[in-house]
C-alpha positions in Angstrom: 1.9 12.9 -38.5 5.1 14.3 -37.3 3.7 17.0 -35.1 1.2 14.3 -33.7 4.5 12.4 -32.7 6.3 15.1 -31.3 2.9 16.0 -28.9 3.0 12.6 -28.4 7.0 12.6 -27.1 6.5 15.6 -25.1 3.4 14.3 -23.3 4.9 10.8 -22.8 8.0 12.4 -21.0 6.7 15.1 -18.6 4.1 12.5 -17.4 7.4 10.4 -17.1 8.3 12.6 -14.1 10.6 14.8 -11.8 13.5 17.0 -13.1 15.9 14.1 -13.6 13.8 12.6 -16.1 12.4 15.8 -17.7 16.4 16.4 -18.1 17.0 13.3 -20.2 13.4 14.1 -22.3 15.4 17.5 -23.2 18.0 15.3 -24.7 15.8 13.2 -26.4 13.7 16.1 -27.8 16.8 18.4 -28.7 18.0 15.1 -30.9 14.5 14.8 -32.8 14.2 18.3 -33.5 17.8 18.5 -34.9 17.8 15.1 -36.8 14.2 16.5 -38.3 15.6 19.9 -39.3 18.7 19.6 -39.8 18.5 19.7 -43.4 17.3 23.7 -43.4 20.8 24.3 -42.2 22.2 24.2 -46.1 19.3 26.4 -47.3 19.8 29.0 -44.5 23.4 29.1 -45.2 22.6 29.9 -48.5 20.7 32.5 -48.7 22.1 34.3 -45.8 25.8 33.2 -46.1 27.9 33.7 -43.0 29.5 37.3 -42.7 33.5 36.2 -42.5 32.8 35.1 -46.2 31.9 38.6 -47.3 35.8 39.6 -47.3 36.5 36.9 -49.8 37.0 37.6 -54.3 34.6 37.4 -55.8 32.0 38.1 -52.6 28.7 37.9 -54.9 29.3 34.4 -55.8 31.6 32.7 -53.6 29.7 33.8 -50.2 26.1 32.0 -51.2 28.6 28.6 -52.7 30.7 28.8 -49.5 27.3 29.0 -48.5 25.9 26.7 -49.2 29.1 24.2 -48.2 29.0 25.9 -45.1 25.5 24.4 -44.3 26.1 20.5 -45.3 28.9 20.4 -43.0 26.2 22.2 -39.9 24.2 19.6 -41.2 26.3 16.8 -40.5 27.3 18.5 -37.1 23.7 18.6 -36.4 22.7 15.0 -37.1 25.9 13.7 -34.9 24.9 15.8 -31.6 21.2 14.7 -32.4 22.0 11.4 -32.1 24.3 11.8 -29.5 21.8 13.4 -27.7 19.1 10.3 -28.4 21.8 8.0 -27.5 22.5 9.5 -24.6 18.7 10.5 -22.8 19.2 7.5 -19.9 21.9 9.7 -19.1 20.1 12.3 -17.7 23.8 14.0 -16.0 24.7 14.6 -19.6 23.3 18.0 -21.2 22.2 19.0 -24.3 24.7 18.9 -27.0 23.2 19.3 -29.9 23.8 23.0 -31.6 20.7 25.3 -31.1 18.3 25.0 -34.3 16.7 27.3 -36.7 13.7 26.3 -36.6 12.1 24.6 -33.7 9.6 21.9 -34.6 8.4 21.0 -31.2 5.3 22.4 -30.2 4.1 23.5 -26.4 7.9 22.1 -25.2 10.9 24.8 -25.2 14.1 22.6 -25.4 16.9 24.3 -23.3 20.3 24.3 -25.1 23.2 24.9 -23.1 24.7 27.5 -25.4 
């Protein structure tokens, strides 16, 4: 169902039109695909913990906990550009905000991400 929606999106918005339009779709798909996936961020982060927490005590334990803290606040990140970016598609002047994902959900459409 959800893939059928996202075809759906992308189809809907590049028949919408020229490059100012196709802009604010970007927006409006980076949001879905972050709001969608956003929570894989905390099971990414823990099983491959970021490297600055391999320096702290107690590395074998702390890192995938830190871990695993690390992704619910990426998560929360993620969701707040998402929607920022959904509230913010008419806008087609503003880019892409949200962070770049870890997994990419829509299919046949690659999202451009400013960083």
């Amino acid at each position: 169902m959800l893939r059928i929606l996202a075809v759906g999106l992308v189809l809907g918005c590049l028949a919408a039109a020229g490059p100012a339009r196709a802009e604010g779709c970007n927006g409006l798909l980076a949001g879905i695909n972050g709001i969608v996936t956003s929570p894989a961020d905390i099971v990414y982060e823990a099983i491959e913990p970021p490297s600055m927490f391999e320096e702290l005590p107690a590395a074998p334990v702390s890192t995938h906990f830190l871990g695993v803290v690390a992704g619910v606040f990426s998560t929360v990140n993620r969701i707040g550009w998402g929607t920022v970016d959904i509230v913010l598609t008419p806008l087609w002047v503003v880019p892409t905000l949200s962070p770049k994902p870890v997994i990419e959900i829509i299919p046949f459409y690659e999202v451009k991400y400013e960083v």
